[in-house]
C-alpha positions as CSV (number, residue, x, y, z in Angstrom):
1,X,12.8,32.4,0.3
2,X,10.1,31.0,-1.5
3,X,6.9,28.5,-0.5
4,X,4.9,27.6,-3.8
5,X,1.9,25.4,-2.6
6,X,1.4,23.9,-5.6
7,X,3.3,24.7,-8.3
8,X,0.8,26.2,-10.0
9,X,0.8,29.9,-11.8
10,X,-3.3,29.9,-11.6
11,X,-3.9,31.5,-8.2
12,X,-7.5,30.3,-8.9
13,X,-6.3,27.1,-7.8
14,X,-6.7,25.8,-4.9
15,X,-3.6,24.5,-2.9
16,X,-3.4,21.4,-1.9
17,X,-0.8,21.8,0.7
18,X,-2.1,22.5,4.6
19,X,-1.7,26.4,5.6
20,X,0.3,24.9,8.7
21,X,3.2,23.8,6.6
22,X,6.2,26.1,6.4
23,X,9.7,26.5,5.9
24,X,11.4,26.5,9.8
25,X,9.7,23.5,10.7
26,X,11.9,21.6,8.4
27,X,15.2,23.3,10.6
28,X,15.8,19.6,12.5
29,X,15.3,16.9,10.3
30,X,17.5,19.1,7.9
31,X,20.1,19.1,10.4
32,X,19.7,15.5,11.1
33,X,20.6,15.2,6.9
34,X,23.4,17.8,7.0
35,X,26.0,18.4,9.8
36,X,26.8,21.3,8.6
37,X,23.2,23.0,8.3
38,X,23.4,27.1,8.5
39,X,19.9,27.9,7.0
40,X,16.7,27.4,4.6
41,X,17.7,29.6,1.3
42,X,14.8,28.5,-0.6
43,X,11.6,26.5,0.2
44,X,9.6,25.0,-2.5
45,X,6.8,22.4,-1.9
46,X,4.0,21.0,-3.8
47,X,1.9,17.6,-5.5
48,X,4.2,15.3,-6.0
49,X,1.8,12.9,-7.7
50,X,0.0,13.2,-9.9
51,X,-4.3,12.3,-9.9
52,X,-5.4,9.0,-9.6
53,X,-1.4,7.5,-8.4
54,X,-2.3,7.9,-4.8
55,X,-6.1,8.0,-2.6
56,X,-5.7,7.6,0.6
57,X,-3.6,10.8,1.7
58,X,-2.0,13.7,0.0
59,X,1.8,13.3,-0.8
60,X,4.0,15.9,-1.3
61,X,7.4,17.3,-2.6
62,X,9.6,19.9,-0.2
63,X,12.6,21.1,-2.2
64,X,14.7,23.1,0.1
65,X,18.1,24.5,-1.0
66,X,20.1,24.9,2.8
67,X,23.0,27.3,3.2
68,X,25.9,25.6,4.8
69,X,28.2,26.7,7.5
70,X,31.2,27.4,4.7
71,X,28.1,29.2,3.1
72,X,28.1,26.6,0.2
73,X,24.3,25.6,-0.8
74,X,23.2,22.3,-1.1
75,X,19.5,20.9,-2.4
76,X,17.6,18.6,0.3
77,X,14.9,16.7,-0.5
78,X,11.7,15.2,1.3
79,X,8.2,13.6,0.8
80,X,5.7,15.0,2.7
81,X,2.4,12.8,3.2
82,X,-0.5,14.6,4.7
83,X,-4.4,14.3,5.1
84,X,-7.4,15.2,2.9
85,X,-9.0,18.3,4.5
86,X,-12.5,16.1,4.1
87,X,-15.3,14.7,6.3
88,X,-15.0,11.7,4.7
89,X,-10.8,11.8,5.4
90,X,-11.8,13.0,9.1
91,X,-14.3,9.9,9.3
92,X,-11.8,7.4,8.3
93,X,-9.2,8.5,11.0
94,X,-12.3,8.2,13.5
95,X,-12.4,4.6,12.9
96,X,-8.3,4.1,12.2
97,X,-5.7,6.6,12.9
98,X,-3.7,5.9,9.8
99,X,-0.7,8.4,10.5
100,X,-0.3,7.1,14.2
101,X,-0.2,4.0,13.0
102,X,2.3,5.1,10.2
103,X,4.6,6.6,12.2
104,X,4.6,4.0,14.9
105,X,5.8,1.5,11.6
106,X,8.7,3.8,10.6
107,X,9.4,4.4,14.7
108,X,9.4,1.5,16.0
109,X,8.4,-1.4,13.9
110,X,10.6,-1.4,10.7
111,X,13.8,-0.9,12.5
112,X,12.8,-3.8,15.1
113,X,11.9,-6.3,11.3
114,X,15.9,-4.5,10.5
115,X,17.5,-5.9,13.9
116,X,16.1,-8.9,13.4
117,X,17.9,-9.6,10.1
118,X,20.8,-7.4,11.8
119,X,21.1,-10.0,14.8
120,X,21.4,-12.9,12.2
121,X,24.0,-11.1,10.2
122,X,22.0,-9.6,6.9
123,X,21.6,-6.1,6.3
124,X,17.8,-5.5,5.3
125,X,16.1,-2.2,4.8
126,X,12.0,-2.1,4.7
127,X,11.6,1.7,3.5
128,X,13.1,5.2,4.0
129,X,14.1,6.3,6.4
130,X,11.5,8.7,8.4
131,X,12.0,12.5,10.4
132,X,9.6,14.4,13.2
133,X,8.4,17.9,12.6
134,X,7.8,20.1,15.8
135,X,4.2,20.2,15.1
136,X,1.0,18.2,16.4
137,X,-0.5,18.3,12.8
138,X,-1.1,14.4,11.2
139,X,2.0,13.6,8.8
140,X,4.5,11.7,7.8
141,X,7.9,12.7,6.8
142,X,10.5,10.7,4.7
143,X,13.6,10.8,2.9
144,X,13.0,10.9,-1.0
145,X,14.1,7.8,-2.3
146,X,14.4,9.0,-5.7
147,X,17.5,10.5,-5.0
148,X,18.9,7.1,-4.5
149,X,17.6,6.2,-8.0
150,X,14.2,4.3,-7.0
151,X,11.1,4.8,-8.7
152,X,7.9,3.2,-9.3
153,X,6.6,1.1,-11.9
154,X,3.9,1.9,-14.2
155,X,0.5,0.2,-12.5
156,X,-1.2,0.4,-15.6
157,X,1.3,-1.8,-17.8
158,X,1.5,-4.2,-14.2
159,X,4.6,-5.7,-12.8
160,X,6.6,-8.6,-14.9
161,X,7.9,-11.6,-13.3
162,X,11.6,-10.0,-12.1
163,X,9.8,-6.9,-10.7
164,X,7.2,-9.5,-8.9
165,X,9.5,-11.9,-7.9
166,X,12.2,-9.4,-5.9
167,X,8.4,-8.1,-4.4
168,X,7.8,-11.8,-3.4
169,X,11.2,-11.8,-2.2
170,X,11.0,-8.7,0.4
171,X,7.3,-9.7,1.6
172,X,8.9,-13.2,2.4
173,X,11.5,-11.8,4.5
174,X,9.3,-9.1,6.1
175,X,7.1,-11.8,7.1
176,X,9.6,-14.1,8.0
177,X,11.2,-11.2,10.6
178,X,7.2,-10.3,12.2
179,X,6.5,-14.1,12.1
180,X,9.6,-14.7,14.4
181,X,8.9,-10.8,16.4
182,X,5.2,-12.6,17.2
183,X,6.8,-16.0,17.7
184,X,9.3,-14.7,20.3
185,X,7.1,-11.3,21.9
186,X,4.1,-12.0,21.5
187,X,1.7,-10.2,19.4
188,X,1.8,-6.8,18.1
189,X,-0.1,-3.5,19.7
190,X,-3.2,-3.3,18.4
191,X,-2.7,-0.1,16.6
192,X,-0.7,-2.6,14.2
193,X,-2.9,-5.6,14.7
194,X,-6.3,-4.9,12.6
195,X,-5.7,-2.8,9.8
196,X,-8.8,-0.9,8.6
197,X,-10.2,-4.2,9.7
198,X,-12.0,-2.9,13.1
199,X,-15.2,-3.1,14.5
200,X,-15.2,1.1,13.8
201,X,-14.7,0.6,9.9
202,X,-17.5,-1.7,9.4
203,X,-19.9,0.8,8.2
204,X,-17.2,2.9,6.2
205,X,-16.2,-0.5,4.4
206,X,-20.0,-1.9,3.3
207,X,-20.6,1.5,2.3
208,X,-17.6,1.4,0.2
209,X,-18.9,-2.0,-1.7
210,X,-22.5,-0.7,-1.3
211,X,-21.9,2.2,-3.3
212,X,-20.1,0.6,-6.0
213,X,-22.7,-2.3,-6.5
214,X,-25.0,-1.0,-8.9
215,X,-22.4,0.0,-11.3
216,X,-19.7,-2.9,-11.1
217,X,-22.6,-5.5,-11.1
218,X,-23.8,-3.8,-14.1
219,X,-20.5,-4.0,-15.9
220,X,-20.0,-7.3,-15.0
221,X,-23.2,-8.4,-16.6
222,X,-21.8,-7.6,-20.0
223,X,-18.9,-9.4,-19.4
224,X,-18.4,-12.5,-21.8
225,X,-19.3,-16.1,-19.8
226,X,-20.8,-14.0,-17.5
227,X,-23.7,-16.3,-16.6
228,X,-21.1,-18.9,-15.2
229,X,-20.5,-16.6,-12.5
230,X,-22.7,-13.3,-12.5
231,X,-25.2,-15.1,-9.8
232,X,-22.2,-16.1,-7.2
233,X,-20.7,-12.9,-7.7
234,X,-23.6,-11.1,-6.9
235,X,-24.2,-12.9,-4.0
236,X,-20.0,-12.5,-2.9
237,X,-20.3,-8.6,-3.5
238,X,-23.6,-8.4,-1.2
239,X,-21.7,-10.4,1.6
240,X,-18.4,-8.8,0.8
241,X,-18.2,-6.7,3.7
242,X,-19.0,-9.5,6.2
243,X,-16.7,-12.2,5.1
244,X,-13.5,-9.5,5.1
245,X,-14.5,-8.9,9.1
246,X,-15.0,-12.5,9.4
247,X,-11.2,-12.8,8.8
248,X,-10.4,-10.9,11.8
249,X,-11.3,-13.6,13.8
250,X,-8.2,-15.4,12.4
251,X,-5.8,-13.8,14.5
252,X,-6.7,-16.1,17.4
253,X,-6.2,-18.9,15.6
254,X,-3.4,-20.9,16.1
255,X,-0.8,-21.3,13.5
256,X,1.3,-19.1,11.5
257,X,0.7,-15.3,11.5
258,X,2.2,-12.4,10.2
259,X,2.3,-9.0,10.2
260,X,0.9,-7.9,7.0
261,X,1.8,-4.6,5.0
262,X,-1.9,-4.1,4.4
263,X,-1.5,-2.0,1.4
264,X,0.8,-3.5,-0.8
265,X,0.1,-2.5,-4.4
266,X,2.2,-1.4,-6.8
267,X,2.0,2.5,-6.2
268,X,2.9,1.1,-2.2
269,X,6.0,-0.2,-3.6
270,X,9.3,1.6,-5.4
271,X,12.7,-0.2,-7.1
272,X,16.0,0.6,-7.1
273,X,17.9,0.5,-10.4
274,X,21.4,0.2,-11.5
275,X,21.3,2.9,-14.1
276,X,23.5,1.1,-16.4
277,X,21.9,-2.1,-16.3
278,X,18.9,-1.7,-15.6
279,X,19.4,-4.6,-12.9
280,X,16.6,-4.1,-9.9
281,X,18.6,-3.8,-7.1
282,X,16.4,-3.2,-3.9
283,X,12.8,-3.0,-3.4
284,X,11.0,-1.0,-0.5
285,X,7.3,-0.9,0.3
286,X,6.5,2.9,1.1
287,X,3.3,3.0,2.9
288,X,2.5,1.3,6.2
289,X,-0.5,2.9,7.3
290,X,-2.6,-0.4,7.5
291,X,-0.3,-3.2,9.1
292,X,-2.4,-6.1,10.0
293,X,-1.8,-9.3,12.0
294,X,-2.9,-12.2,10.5
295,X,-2.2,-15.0,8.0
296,X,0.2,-14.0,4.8
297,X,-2.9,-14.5,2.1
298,X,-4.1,-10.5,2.4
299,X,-0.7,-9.7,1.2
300,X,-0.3,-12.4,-1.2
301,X,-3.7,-12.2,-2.9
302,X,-4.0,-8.5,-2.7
303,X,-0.4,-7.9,-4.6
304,X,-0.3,-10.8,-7.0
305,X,-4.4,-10.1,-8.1
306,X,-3.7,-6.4,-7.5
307,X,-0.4,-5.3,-9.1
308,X,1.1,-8.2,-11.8
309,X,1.0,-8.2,-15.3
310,X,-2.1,-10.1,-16.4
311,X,-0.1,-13.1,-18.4
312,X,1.7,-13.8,-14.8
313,X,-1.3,-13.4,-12.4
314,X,-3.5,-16.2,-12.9
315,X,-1.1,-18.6,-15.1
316,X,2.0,-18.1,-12.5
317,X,0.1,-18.1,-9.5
318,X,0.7,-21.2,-8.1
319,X,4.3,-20.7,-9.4
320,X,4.2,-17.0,-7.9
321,X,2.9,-18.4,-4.0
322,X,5.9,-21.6,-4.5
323,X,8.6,-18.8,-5.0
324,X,7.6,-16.7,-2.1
325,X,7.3,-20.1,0.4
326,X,10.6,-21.3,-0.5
327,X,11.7,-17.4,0.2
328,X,9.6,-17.4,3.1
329,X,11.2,-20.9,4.9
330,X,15.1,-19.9,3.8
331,X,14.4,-17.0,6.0
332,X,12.5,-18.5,9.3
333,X,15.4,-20.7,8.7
334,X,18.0,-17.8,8.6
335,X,16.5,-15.9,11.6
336,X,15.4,-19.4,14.2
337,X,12.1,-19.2,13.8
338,X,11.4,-21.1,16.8
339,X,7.8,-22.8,16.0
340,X,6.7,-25.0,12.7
341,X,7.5,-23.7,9.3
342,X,4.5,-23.8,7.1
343,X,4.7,-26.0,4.3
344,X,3.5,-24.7,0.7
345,X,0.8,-26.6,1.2
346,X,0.1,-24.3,4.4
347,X,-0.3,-20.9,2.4
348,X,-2.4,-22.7,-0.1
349,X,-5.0,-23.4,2.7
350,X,-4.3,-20.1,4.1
351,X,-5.2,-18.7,0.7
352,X,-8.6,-20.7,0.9
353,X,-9.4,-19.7,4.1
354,X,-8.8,-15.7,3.6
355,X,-10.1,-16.0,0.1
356,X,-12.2,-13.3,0.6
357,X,-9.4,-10.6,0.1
358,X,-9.4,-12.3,-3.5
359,X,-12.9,-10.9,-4.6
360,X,-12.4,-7.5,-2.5
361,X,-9.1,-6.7,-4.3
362,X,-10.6,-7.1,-7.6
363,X,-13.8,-5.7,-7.0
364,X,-12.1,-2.1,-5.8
365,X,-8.4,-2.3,-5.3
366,X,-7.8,-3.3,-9.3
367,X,-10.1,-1.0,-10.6
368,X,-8.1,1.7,-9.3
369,X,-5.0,0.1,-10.5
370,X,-6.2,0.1,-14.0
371,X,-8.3,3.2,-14.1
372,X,-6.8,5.8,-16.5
373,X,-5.0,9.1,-15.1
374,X,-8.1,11.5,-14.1
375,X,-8.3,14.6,-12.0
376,X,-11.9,13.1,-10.7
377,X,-9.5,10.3,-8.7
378,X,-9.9,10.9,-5.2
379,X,-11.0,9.3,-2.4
380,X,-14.7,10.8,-2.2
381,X,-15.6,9.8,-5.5
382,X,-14.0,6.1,-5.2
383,X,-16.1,6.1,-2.0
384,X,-19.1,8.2,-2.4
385,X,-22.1,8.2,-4.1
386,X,-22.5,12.0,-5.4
387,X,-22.9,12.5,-9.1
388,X,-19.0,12.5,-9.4
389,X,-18.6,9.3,-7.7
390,X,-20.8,7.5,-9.5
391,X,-19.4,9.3,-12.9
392,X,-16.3,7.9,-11.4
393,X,-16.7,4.3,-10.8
394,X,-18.8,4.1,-13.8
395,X,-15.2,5.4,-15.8
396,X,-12.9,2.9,-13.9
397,X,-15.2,-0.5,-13.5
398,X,-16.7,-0.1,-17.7
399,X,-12.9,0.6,-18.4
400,X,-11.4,-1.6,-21.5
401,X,-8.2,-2.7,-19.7
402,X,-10.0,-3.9,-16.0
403,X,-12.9,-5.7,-18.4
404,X,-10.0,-7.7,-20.0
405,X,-8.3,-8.5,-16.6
406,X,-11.6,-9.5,-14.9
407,X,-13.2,-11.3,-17.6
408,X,-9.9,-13.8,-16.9
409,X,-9.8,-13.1,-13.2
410,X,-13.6,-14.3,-12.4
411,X,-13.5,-17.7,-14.0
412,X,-10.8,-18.4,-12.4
413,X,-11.8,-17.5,-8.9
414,X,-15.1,-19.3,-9.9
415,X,-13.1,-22.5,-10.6
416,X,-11.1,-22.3,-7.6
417,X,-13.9,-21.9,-5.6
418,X,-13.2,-18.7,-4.5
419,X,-16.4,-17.0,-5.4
420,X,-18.2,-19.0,-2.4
């Protein structure tokens, strides 16, 4: 039986998979898989990413080939997501324990969103389906979805409309099904409530905009038209921090709220093919580690401004927010939602009053969503402010294809008043 860390030949190297990870702990969620589970024959695991496709945490690959009792083999697949062995990684789990909310998503919340569309009759599925491992280390463990023929889409060429409409079409019904779970139960733990939103991320958050300030600001000064809005944007970056923690205060508001994914960009998302068509025919979101309670404009201005091709994004907004409302009401409809369905008219103030997450996903989120493949992309240089970091943000914030997208974006959060 083998273990390759990393699939790497160079034993210089270093592995990126955790020393605790070994082949018997995989014994019961392989028998949960396969009835007829004998034994590990081989155990390979390894990056299953590549750089820059994934910040956060570390996700990897476990192929296992299993001996069956009729001593046939059979290959089994996982993915394996772990933590950064970094202060910086241990900091941010200080302030929000990402895997134990994670886990409590695929545990407990996703199948409850499931039974809801269950109860009214529809079969929906969120995400893959998840597995424990007899061990106290941070992780998550899930089925590989690529064996059922989903993939992702390329972030750098962004979604087209098909791709972003069936994405409009699952965040309407996942919002519909927590919209009616809050309506009905009350809200949400608090572990699913806040996001990275908390009164203990405040200082990892500024320091995220602080340390990209010099250098973004910079590029954007070279922008063309940049004098319409270099000033307000200026004054947005330096408050940045402050208005996105001022949105937590929503929550108590009355009116419509949801249970946001949080994170949902495009690498957060994976589609289902018919191989012979081509036809999309599911969509999942794939990382839950920052739910958050509040009004649906963090989802919608962080995908939409995040993850869609830049002909759709500003052109088809309006069109893109219309499309997930009419979505959104067929299903509160669908599953008794038993208060007042917001009208379109509704999000559009919603999107108003949480603009804020329309300048913080552009200012960081789309960056990274258009920064070219690069070993230095990691979560200490997107964060920091050593010599890497700042050699870093300087390569994604002065690159070509985020300069186009942002010299179109800003005038247009400008005119909407979204830079105020």
């Amino acid at each position: 039986m083998s273990a390759n860390s990393n699939n790497n030949d160079n034993d210089s190297v270093p592995s990126i998979v955790p020393k605790w990870i070994e082949a018997k702990l995989f014994e019961k969620p392989l028998k949960e898989v396969e009835s007829e589970f004998k034994e590990i024959v081989d155990f390979k695991i390894g990056g299953a990413l590549a750089p820059g496709e994934n910040y956060a945490t570390i996700m990897l690959k476990a192929d296992i080939v299993v001996k069956l009792n009729d001593d046939s083999t059979k290959p089994i697949s996982f993915m394996l997501k772990v933590g950064h062995d970094t202060d910086l990684f241990r900091e941010m789990m200080e302030s929000h324990d990402i895997f134990g909310a994670e886990s409590g998503m695929f545990s407990e919340v996703v199948p409850e969103m499931e039974q809801i569309f269950a109860d009214a009759g529809v079969n929906v599925k969120f995400g893959a389906r998840s597995y424990t491992l007899p061990t106290n280390q941070p992780y998550i463990l899930l089925e590989n979805l690529k064996e059922k023929g989903f993939r992702n889409a390329n972030r750098l060429e962004g979604l087209d409309m098909d791709h972003t409409k069936c994405v409009l079409k699952k965040m309407a019904q996942w919002h519909a099904a927590s919209a009616v779970r809050i309506a009905t139960k009350g809200m949400y733990p608090d572990v699913y409530n806040d996001g990275y939103v908390r009164p203990k991320s405040y200082d990892l958050i500024k320091g995220m905009f602080d340390s990209s300030t010099k250098i973004l600001l910079a590029c954007i000064r070279e922008y063309s038209n940049s004098h319409m809005y270099y000033d307000k944007v200026v004054n947005m970056h330096d408050s940045a921090a402050e208005k996105l923690f001022e949105t937590a205060d929503h929550k108590h508001d009355e009116g419509f709220k949801v249970l946001n994914h949080g994170d949902a960009w495009v690498n957060n998302i994976m589609f289902q093919y018919n191989e012979e068509t081509g036809e999309i025919l599911d969509t999942y979101f794939v990382d839950y580690q920052i739910p958050r309670c509040t009004t649906p404009a963090q989802d919608l201005l962080y995908f939409i401004l995040s993850s869609t091709q830049l002909e759709i994004k500003l052109e088809k907004f309006d069109y893109l927010l219309a499309f997930y409302h009419r979505h959104l009401e067929e299903n509160l409809k669908l599953l008794k939602y038993p208060k007042k369905i917001p009208t379109l008219k509704d999000i559009q103030l919603m999107i108003y009053k949480d603009g804020i997450w329309a300048y913080s996903t552009v200012a960081s989120l789309l960056a990274v969503v258009l920064c070219d493949p690069s070993d230095n992309a990691n979560l200490d240089n997107f964060i920091g402010d050593s010599d890497a970091g700042l050699n870093f943000k300087k390569q994604m914030f002065s690159n070509p294809r985020y300069r186009k997208h942002m010299e179109a974006i800003l005038p247009w959060l400008l005119n909407r008043g979204l830079l105020e």
